[in-house]
MIDRENSE-582043 format. One line per field, with one value per residue: residue number from 1; residue in one letter; x, y, z of N, C-alpha, C in turn. Coordinates in steps of 0.05 Angstrom, whole numbers, plus 5000, padded with zeros to 4 digits. Example, Ala and Ser with C-alpha at 12.3 -4.5 7.8 and 13.67 -1.06 7.14 Angstrom:
<mardrens>
num = (1/2)
residuo = (A/S)
nx = (5264/5257)
ny = (4886/4955)
nz = (5156/5142)
cax = (5246/5273)
cay = (4910/4979)
caz = (5156/5143)
cx = (5264/5258)
cy = (4934/5001)
cz = (5156/5157)
</mardrens>
This chain:
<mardrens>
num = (1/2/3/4/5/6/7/8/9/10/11/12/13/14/15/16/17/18/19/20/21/22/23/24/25/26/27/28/29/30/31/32/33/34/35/36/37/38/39/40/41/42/43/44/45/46/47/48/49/50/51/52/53/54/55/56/57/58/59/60/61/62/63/64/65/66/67/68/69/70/71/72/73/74/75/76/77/78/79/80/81/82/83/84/85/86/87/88/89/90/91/92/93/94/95/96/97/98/99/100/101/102/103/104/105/106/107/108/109/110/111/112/113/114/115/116/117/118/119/120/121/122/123/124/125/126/127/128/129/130/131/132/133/134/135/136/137/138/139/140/141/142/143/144/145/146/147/148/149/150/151/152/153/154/155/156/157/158/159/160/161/162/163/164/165/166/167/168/169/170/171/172/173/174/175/176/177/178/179/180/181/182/183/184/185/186/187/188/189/190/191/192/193/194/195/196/197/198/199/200/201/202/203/204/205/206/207/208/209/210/211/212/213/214/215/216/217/218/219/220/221/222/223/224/225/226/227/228/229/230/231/232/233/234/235/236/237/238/239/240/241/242/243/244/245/246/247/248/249/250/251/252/253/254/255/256/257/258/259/260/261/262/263/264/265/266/267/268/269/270/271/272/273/274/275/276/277/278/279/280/281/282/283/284/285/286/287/288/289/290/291/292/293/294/295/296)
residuo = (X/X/X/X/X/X/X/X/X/X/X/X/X/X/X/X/X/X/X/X/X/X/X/X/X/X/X/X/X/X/X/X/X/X/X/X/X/X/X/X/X/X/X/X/X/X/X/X/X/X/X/X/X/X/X/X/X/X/X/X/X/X/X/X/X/X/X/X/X/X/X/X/X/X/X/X/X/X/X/X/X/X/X/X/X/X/X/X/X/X/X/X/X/X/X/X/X/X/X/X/X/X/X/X/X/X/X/X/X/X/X/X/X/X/X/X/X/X/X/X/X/X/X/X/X/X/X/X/X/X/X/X/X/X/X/X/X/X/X/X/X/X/X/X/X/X/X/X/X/X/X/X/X/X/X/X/X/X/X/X/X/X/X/X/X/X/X/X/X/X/X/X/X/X/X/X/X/X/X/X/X/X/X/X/X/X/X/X/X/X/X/X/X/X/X/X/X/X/X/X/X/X/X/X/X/X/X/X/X/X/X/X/X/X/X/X/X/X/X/X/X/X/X/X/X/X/X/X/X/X/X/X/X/X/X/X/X/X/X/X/X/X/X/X/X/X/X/X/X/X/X/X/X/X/X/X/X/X/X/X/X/X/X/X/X/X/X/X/X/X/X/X/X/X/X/X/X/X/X/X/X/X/X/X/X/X/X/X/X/X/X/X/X/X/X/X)
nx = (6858/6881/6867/6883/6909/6918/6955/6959/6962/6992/7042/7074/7055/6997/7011/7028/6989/6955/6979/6980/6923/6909/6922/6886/6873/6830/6832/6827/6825/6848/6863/6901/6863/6830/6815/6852/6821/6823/6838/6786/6760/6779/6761/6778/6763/6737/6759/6749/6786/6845/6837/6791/6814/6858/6826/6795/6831/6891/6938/6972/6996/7036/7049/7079/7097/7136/7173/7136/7081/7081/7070/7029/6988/6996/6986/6960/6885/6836/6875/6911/6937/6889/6851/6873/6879/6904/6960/6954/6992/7035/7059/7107/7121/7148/7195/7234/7254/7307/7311/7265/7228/7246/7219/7166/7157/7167/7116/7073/7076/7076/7017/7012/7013/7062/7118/7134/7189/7196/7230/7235/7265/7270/7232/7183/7180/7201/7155/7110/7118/7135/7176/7215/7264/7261/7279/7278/7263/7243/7218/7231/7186/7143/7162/7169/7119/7097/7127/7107/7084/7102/7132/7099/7106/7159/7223/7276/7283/7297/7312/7338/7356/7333/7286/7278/7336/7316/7306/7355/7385/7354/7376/7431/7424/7406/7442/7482/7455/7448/7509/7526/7494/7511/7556/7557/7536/7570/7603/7587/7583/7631/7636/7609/7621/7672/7667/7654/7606/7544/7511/7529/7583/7560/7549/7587/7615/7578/7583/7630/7674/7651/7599/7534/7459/7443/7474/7453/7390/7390/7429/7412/7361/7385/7425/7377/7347/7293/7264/7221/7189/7184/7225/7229/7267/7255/7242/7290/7321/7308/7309/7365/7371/7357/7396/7446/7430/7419/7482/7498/7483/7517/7568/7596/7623/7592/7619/7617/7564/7530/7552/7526/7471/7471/7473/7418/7403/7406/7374/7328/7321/7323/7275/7260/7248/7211/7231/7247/7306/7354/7346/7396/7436/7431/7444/7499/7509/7488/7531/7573/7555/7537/7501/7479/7477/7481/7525/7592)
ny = (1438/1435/1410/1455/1458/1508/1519/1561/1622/1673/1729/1709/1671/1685/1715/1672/1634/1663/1677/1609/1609/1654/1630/1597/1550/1507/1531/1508/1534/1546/1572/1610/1647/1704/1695/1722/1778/1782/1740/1706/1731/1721/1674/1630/1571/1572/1524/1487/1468/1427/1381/1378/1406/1371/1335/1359/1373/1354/1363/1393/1450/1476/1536/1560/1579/1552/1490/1460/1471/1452/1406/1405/1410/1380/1336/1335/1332/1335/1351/1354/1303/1265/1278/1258/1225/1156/1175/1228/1286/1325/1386/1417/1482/1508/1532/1489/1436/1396/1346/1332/1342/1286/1247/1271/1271/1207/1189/1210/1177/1130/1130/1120/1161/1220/1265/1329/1377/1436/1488/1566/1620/1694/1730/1767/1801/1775/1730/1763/1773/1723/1710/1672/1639/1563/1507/1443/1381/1311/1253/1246/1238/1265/1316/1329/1327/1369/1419/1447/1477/1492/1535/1579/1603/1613/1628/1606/1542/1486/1409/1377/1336/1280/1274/1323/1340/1397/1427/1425/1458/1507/1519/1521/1560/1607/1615/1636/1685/1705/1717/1749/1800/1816/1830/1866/1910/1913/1934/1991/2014/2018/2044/2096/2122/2137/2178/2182/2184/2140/2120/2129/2109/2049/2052/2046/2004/1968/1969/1933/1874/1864/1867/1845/1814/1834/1864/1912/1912/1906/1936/1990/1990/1995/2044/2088/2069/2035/1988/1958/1893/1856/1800/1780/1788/1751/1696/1695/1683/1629/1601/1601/1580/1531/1512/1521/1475/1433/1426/1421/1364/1338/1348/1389/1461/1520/1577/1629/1639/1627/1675/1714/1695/1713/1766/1777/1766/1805/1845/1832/1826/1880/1905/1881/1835/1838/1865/1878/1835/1854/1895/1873/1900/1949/1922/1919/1976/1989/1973/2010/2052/2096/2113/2092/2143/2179/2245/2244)
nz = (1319/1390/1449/1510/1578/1624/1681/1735/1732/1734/1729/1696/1677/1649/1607/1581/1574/1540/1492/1475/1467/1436/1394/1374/1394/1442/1504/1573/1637/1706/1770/1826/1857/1821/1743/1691/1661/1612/1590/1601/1563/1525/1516/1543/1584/1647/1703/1763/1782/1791/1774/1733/1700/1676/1663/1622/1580/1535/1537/1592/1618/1672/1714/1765/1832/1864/1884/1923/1910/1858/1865/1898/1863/1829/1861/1900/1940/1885/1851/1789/1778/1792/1742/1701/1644/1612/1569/1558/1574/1611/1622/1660/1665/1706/1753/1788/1841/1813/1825/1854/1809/1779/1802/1811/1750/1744/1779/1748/1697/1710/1714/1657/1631/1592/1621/1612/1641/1631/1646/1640/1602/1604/1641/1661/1608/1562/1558/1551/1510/1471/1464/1502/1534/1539/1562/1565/1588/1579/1542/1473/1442/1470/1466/1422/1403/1427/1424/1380/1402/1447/1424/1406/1449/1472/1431/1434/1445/1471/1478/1530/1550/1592/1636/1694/1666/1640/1685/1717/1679/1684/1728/1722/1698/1722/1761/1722/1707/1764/1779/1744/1759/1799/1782/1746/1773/1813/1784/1758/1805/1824/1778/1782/1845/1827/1800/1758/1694/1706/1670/1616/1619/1615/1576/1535/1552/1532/1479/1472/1496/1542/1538/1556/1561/1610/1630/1589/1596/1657/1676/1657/1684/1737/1734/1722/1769/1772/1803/1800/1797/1735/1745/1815/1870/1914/1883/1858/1894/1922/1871/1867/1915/1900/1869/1906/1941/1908/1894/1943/1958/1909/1927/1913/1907/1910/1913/1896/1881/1929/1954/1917/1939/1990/1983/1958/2001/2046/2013/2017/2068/2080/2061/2020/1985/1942/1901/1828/1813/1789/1829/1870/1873/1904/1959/1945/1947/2005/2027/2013/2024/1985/1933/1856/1813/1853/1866/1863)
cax = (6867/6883/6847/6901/6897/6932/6942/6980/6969/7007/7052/7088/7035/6984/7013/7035/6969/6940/6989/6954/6892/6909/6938/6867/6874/6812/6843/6829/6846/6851/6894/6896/6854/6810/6829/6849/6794/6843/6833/6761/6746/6784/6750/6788/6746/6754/6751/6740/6802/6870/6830/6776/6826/6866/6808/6786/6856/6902/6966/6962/7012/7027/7066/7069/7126/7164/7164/7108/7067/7079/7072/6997/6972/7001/6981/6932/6856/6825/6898/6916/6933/6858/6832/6897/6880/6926/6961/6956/7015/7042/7084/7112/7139/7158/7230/7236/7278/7307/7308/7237/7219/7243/7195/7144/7158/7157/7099/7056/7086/7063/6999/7011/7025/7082/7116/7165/7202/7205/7226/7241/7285/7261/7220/7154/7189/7189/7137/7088/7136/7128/7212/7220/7278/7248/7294/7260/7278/7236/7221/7243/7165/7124/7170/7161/7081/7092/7139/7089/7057/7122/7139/7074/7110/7183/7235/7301/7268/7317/7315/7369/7359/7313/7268/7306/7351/7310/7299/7386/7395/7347/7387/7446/7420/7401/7469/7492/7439/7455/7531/7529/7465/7530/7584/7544/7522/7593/7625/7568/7586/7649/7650/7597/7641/7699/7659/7644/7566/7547/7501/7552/7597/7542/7529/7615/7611/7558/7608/7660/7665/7622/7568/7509/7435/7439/7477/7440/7374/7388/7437/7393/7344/7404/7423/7347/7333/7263/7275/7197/7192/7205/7238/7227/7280/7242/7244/7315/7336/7290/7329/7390/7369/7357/7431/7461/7424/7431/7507/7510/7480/7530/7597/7609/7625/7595/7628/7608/7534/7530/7557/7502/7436/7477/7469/7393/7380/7411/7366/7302/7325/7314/7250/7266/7245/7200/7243/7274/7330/7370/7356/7412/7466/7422/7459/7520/7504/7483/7556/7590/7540/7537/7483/7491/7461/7490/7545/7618)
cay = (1453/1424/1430/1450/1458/1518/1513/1589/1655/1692/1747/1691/1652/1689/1711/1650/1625/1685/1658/1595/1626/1681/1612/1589/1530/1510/1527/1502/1541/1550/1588/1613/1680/1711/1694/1747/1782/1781/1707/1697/1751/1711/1652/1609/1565/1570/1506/1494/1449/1423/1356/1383/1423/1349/1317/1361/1373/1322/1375/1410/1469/1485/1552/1564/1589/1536/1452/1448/1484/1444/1376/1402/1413/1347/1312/1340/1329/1351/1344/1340/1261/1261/1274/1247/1192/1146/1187/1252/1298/1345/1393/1436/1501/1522/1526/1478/1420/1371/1317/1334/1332/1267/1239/1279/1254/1167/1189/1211/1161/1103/1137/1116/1201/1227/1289/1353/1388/1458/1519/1576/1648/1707/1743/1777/1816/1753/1716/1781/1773/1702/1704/1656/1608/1534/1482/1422/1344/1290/1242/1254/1236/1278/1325/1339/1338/1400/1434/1472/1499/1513/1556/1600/1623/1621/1629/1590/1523/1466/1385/1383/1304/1270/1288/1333/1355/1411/1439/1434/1471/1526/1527/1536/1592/1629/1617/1658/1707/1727/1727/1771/1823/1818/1839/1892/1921/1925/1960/2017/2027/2031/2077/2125/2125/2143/2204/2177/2185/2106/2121/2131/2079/2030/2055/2046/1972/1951/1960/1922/1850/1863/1866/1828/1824/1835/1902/1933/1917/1910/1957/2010/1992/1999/2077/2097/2069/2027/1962/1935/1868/1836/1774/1782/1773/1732/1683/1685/1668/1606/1584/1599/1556/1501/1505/1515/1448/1410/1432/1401/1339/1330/1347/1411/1480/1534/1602/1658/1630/1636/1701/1724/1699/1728/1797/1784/1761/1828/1867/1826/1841/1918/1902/1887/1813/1832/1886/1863/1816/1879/1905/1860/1923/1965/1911/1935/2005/1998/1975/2021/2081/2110/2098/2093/2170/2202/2252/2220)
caz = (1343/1408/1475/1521/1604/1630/1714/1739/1712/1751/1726/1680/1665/1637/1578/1556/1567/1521/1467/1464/1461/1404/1365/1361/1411/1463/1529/1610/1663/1730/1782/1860/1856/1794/1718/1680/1649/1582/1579/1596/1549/1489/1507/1569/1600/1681/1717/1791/1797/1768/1756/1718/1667/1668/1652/1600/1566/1518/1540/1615/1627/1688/1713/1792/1834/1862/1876/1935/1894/1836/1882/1903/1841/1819/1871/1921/1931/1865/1835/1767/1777/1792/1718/1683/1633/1584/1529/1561/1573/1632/1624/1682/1664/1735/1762/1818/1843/1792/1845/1862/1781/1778/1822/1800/1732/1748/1788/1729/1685/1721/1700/1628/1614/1596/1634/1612/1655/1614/1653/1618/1620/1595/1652/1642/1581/1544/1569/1535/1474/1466/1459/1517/1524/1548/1575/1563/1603/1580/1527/1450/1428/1482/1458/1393/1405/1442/1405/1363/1420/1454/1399/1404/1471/1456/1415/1436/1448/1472/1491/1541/1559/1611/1666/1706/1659/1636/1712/1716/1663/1689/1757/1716/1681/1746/1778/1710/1715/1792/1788/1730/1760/1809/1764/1735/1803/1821/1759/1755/1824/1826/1769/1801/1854/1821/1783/1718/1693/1697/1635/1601/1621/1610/1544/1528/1562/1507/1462/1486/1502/1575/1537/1556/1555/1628/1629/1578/1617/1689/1685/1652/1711/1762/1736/1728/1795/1773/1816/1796/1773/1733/1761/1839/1887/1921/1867/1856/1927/1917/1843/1886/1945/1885/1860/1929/1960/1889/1886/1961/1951/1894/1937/1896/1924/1887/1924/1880/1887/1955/1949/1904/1950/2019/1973/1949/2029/2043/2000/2030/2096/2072/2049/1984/1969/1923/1878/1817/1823/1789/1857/1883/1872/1921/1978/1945/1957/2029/2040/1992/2035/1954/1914/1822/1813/1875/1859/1876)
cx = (6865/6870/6876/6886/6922/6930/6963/6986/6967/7011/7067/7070/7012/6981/7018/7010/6960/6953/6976/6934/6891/6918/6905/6868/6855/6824/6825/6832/6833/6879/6881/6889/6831/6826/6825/6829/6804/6823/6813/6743/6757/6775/6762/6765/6758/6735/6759/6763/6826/6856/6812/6793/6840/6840/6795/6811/6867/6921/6954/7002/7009/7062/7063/7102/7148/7158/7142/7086/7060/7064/7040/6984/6977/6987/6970/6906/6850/6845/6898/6923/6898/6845/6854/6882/6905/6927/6965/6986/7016/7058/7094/7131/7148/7177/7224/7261/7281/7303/7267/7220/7220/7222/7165/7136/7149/7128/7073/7062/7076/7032/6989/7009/7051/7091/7145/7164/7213/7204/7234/7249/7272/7243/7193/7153/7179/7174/7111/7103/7136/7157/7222/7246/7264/7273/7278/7270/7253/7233/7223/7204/7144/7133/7163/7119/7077/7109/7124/7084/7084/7131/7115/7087/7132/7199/7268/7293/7285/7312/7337/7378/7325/7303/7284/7326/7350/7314/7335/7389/7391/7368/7410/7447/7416/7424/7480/7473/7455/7483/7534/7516/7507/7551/7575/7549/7550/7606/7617/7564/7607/7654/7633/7609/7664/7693/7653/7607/7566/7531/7523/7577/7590/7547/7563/7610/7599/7566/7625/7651/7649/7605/7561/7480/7428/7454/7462/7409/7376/7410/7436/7373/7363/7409/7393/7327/7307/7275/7241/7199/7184/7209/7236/7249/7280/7250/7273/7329/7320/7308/7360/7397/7372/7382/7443/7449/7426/7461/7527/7504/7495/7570/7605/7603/7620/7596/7611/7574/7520/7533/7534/7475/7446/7469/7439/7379/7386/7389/7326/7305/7318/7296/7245/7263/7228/7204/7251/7297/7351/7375/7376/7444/7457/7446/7488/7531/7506/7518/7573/7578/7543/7519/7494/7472/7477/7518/7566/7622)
cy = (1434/1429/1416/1456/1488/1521/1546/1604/1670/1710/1740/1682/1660/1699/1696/1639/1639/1671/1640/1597/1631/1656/1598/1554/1526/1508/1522/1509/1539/1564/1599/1645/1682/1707/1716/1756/1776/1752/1705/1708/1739/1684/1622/1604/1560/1547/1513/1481/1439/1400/1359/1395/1383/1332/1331/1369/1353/1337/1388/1419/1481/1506/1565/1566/1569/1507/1454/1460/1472/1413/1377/1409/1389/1333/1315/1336/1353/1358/1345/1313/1253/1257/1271/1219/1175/1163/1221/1257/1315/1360/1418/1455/1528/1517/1518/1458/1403/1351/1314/1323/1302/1252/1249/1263/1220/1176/1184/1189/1137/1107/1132/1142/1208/1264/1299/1368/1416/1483/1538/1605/1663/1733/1757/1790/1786/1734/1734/1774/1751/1705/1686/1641/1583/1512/1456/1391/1337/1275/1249/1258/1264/1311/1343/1342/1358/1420/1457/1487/1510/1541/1581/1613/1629/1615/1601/1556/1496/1438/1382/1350/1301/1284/1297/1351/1383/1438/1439/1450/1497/1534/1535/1569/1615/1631/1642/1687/1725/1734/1751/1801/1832/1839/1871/1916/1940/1941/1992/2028/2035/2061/2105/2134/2143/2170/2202/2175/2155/2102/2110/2111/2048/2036/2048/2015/1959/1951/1941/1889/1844/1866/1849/1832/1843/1868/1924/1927/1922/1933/1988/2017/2000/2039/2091/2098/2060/1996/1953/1916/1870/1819/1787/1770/1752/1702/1673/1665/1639/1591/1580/1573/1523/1494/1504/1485/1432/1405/1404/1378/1326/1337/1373/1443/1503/1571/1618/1664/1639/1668/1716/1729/1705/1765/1797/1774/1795/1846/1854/1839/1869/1919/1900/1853/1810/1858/1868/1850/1835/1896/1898/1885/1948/1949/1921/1954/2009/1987/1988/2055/2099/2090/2102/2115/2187/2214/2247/2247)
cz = (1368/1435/1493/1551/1608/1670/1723/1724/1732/1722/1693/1660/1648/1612/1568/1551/1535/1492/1456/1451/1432/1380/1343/1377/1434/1479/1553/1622/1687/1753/1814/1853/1821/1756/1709/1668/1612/1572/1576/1581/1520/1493/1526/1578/1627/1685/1747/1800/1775/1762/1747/1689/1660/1652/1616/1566/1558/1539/1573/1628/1651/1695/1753/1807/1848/1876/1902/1919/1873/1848/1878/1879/1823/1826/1898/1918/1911/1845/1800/1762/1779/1770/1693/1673/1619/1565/1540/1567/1594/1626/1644/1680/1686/1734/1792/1819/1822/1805/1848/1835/1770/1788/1813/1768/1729/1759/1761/1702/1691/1719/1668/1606/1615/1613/1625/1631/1633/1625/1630/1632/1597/1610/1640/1605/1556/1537/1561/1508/1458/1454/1490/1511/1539/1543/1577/1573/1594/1558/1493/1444/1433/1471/1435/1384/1412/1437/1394/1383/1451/1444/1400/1445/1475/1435/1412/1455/1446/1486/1505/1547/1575/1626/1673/1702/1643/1670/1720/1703/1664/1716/1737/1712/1708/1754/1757/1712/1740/1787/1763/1735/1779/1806/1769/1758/1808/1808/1758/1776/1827/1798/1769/1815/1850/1808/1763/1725/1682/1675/1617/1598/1611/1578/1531/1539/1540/1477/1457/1490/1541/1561/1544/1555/1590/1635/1610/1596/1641/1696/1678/1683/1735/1754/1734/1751/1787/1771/1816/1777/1752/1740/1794/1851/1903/1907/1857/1870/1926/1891/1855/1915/1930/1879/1892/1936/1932/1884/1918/1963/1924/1905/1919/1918/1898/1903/1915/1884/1907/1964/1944/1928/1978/2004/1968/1983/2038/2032/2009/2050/2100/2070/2031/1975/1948/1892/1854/1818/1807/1815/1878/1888/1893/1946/1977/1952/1983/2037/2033/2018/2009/1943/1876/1828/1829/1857/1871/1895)
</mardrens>
């Protein structure tokens, strides 16, 4: 068994940690606030600092919400660079900048450790389910050392390339995510609207080639009206901010995108940055003045 480090148990993070755990693996943690009682009750040991779990970890997972975050726990007093030796491993399963990951990456590298870049899609649902997808950037070797123990948290488990190109691959995925919560939003409104029961509609859609995973969930949550996370809007507009400013530092125009996080600022502005990112069809609504439910 391996002694791993876990750094952020949040909302995300703490079941995957648990995973670990339940595999039979000595875990590390630490995190901003109280560890779950789950964990310290199957046996997590809490440290006082990200360079105490580095130090006492071969592997150190870390899950936190977006790149300063990831930076200071890299590379602040009491740091994980602090109790990094030769041979060890990083792997940062946050969604942040790829530009930033780079850097982060050589950083620790010049350390004589190697570092993945492994976000991952799935939201709390899969993240208790241990069905995760993981986007993985960095070297073929470090790789395949952490494989196993990827696998004890998801399911669709991919090398995409180098540093970096794990943390692209997640921005992609978000860009498909929002414009589709999008789609959705719009169809089950217009055909409330129009007098059709959007149950119903929904439930005829998932037939058809609109299916997705995203209409049968988010747009279950959109006719039922239960906009708790889940994925936080909050969080979106942030994966959104990553594609919009990586899209412009590459000369590319990504419309529809834009589109999207003007609708999830919209639905902050309401008071809504911390609803489900399904809550993005509420913005719809307030311009439509019809909610999905109301009678047409």
């Amino acid at each position: 068994m391996s002694k791993l480090g876990f750094i952020g148990l949040g909302i995300m993070g703490a079941p995957m940690a648990g995973h670990l755990l339940a595999a039979g693996h000595t875990l590390f943690v630490h995190t901003v606030g109280a560890v779950p009682d789950a964990l310290t009750a199957a046996g997590a040991a809490v440290c006082g600092s990200g360079k105490e779990v580095a130090e006492k970890a071969d592997v150190t997972f870390i899950m936190v919400p977006d790149t300063p975050d990831v930076e200071k726990v890299l590379f602040a007093k009491g740091g994980v660079t602090e109790g990094l030796s030769a041979g060890k491993i990083v792997v940062d399963m946050s969604s942040i900048s790829p530009v930033a990951t780079k850097d982060f990456a050589q950083r620790i590298n010049e350390l004589g450790c190697d570092y993945l870049d492994a976000p991952v899609s799935g939201g709390e649902v899969g993240a208790k389910a241990a069905s995760l997808t993981i986007m993985v950037g960095g070297p073929d070797k470090a790789f395949e050392t952490v494989k196993p123990l990827f696998e004890l948290m998801g399911k669709n488990i991919t090398l995409v390339g180098g540093n970096g190109d794990g943390q692209t691959t997640k921005v992609a995925n978000q860009i498909i995510v929002a414009l589709t919560i999008e789609a959705v939003g719009e169809a089950l409104l217009l055909a409330a609207k129009a007098g059709a029961d959007p149950a119903k509609v929904r439930q005829a859609l998932m037939g058809g080639f609109a299916n997705s995973r995203i209409l049968e969930v988010h747009g279950e949550r959109m006719v039922k009206r239960t906009f708790d996370p889940g994925f936080r809007i909050e969080l979106h507009q942030k994966d959104l901010n990553l594609a919009l400013n990586t899209a412009r530092s590459l000369g590319l125009s990504l419309p529809n995108t834009a589109t999207a996080q003007e609708l999830f600022n919209a639905c902050a502005a309401h008071g809504g940055k911390a609803w489900d990112h399904s809550g993005m069809v509420r913005a719809l609504e307030i311009m439509a003045n019809f909610e999905i439910g109301q009678k047409a």
